[in-house]
N, C-alpha and C positions, 0 to 999 in steps of 0.2 A: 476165570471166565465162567459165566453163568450158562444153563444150558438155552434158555434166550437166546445170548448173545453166540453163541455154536450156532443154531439154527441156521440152515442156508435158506434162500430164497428158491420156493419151487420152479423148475424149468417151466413151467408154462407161466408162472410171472414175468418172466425174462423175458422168452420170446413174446407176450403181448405187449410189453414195454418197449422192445426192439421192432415191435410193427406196428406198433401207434401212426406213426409217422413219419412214413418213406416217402410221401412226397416232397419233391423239392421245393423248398419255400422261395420268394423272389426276391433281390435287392440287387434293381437295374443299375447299372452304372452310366450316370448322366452325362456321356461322350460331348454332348455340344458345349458343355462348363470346360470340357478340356481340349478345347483343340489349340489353344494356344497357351503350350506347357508353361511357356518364362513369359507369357505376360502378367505385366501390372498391374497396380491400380485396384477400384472396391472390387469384389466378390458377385459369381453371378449365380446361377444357381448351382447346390451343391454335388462334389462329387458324386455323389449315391442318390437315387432317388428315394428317398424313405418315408415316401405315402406309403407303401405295403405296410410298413411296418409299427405305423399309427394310425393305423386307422381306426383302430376301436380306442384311443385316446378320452380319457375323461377329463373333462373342462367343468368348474363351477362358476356359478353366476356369472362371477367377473370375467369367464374367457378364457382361464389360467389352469395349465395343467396341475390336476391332482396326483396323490399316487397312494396307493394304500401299502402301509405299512403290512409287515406279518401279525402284528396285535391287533387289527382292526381302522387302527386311527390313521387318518392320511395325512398328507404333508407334500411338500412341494420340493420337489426333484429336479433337480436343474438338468440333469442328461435326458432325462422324459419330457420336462417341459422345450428345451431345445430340438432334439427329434423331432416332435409335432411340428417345433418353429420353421424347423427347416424344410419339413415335408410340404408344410403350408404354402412358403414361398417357393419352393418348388413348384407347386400347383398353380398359383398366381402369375407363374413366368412362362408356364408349359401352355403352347396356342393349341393342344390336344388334351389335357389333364382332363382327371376326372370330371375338375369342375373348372370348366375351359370358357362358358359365358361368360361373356364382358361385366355381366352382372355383379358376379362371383367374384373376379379376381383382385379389387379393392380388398375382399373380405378376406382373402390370403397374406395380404402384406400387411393386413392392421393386427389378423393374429399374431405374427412375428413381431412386431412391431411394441402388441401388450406382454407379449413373452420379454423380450427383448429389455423394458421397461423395470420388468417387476426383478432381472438379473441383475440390473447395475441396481436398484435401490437394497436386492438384497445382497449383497455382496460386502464382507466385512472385512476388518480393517486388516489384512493379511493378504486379501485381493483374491479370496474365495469363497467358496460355499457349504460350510461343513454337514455331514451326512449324518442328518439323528436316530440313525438305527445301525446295529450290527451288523458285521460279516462272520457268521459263525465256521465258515467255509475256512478262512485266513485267521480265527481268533483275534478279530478288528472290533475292538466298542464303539460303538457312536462318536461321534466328533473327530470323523478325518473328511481330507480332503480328497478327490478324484481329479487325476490328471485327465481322462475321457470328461467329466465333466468343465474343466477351467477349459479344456483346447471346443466343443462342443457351444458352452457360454459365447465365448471367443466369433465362432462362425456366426453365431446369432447376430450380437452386438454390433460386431463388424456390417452386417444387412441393414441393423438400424439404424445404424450411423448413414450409410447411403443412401437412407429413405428419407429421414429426418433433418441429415447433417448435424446433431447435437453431438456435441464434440466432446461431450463427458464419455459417452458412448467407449470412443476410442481411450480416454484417460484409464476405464473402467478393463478395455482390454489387454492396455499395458501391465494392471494391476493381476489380473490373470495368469496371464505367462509370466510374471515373476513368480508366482509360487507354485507355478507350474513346475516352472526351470530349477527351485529349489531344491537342495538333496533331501531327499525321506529323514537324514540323521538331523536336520536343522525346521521339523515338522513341512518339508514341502511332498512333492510328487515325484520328484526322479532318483531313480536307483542309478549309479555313477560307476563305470567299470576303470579298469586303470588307466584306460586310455582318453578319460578325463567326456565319455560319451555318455547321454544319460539314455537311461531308458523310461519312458513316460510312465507312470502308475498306476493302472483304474484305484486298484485296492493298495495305500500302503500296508503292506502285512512284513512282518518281520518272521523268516527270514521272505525277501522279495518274491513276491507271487510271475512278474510276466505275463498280462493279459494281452491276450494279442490285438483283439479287435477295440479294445478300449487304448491301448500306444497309437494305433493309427488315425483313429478318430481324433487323438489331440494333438496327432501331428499336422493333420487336415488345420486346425486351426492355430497350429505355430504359421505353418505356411502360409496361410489368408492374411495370417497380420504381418508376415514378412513382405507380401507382396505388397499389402495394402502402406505401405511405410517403407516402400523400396528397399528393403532388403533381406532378401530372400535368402540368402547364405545363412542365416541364423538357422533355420532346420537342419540345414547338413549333416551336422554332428549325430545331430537323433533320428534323422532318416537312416544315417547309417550305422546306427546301432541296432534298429529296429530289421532293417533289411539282413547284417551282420548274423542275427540271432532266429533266423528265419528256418534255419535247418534243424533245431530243437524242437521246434514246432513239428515237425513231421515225422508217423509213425510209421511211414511205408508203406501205409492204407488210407490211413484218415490224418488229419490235426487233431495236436492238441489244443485246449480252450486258455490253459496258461502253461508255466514249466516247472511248476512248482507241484503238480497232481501229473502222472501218467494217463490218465485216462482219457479217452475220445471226447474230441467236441460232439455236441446233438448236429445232428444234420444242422438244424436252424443255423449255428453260428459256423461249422466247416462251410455251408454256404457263402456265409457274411464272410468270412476269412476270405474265400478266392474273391468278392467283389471288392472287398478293399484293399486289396493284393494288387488286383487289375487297376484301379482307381489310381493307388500312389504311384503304381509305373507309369500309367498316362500321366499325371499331373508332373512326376519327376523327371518323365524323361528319361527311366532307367529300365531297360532291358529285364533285369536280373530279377524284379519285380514280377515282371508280366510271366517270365517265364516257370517261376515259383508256382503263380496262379495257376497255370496250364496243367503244369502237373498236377496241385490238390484240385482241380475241379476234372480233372480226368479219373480221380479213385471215386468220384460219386458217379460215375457211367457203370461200375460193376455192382452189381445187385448183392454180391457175398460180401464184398468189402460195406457197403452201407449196412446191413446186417450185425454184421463182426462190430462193426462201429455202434453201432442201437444198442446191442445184447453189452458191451463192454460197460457205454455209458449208465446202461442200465441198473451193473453190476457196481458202479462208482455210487450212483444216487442211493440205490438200497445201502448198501456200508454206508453212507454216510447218517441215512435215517437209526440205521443200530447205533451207530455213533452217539447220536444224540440221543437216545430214548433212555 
């Protein structure tokens, strides 16, 4: 070991990295999408309201999310370009949204709509969308797929198809959740326990990483096309794997971000954890859900415990920067 890599990181790097950002950030849970857990039929707006969390979203000429790579070069991100999709119709359905004129809200469903478009044309013959940059995080090179992203595509498609009725739309979201549902050892998305339950995959990393807020997202869009296709049982199995695996996640203070690193999520995503926590109990119907939630959005009411949680995270980001250097 070099004496570089010995160097600790000074206490007052810690704690300004640990008090960056104690506010809490927002990701409302869109109650009126849920008030009727086992109905059917298309999709209406979605469980989360995720205007917060696009709103400084880059669009080129064409309307179509960007996203910049860590080299500089951008590229087109099917989880980012869906986000904004969903936030947009969101907007366009909300008679209070930010941008609630009548004017406006045409202009909410046609960007879903061009997002929505540019998913089924790029989508390739495996029935997804491969990522061309790394996860240095999991040792993942370029060329995998994201279960957050096929279940994410999925919720989009699914709006277009109700907006448009083109019925490739649907063909294109079957094509999704097969490789969605695929095991990680046969290049799909889900890690598979013995009891034959998958777990959804943002990152496949070997060995399996366990992202939390990235399995519920694509459980969000197993569900839509369950409903939307009358059958809804097809989640079960991966709700209750995901619900099953729920107590790994929690460090007695804060969540973790996956189960594969001990270290604290940032506020940002312990946030998004208890909204999609709350979200899949509403839309399931399951108690055990909501009350998960309860608890991790009750360790962000104590000031020591979000702290403990900042300075940890803190301590995760720096190691990983020596890491790499």
């Amino acid at each position: 070991m070099t004496p570089r890599q010995r160097t600790r990181p000074a206490p007052a790097v810690l704690l300004r990295k640990g008090l960056q950002d104690l506010r809490r950030p927002s990701f409302p849970v869109d109650t009126p999408a849920l008030s009727r857990p086992q109905a059917a039929g298309p999709p209406g707006r979605y469980p989360l309201d995720l205007r917060p969390m696009t709103a400084a979203t880059a669009l080129d000429g064409d309307g179509l999310v960007v996203t910049r790579a860590p080299n500089g070069e951008t590229y087109r991100n099917p989880v980012s370009m869906s986000l904004y999709a969903l936030g947009r119709h969101t907007d366009a359905l909300s008679p209070k949204g930010h941008n609630s004129a009548a004017v406006e809200r045409p202009a909410g469903l046609l960007a879903l709509v061009d997002q929505a478009r540019w998913l089924r044309a790029a989508q390739d013959g495996n029935g997804g969308w491969r990522y061309p940059v790394p996860v240095p995080r999991y040792a993942v090179p370029p060329g995998w797929y994201s279960a957050m992203a096929q279940g994410l595509a999925v919720s989009v498609m699914l709006r277009g198809y109700a907006l448009t009725q083109e019925r490739s739309f649907l063909d294109a979201c079957q094509g999704a959740k097969e490789l969605m549902l695929r095991p990680l050892s046969e290049g799909g998305c889900s890690h598979y326990d013995q009891q034959g339950r998958p777990f959804l995959e943002e990152c496949p990393s070997d060995p399996a990483s366990h992202i939390l807020n990235g399995a519920v997202f694509a459980l969000f869009g197993l569900l839509e096309l369950g409903r939307q296709l009358g059958a809804p049982e097809e989640t079960g199995r991966s709700a209750e794997r995901i619900r099953d695996s729920l107590p790994g996640f929690d460090l007695g203070y804060w969540t973790r971000y996956d189960l594969r690193h001990r270290a604290p999520a940032s506020l940002a995503y312990h946030t998004l954890h208890v909204s999609l926590l709350t979200a899949a109990g509403r839309v399931l119907d399951d108690q055990r859900w909501l009350a998960t939630a309860a608890t991790w959005d009750a360790y962000t009411r104590g000031p020591a415990r979000r702290l403990r949680a900042a300075v940890g995270k803190g301590w995760f980001v720096l190691g990983e920067r020596r890491a790499g250097s």
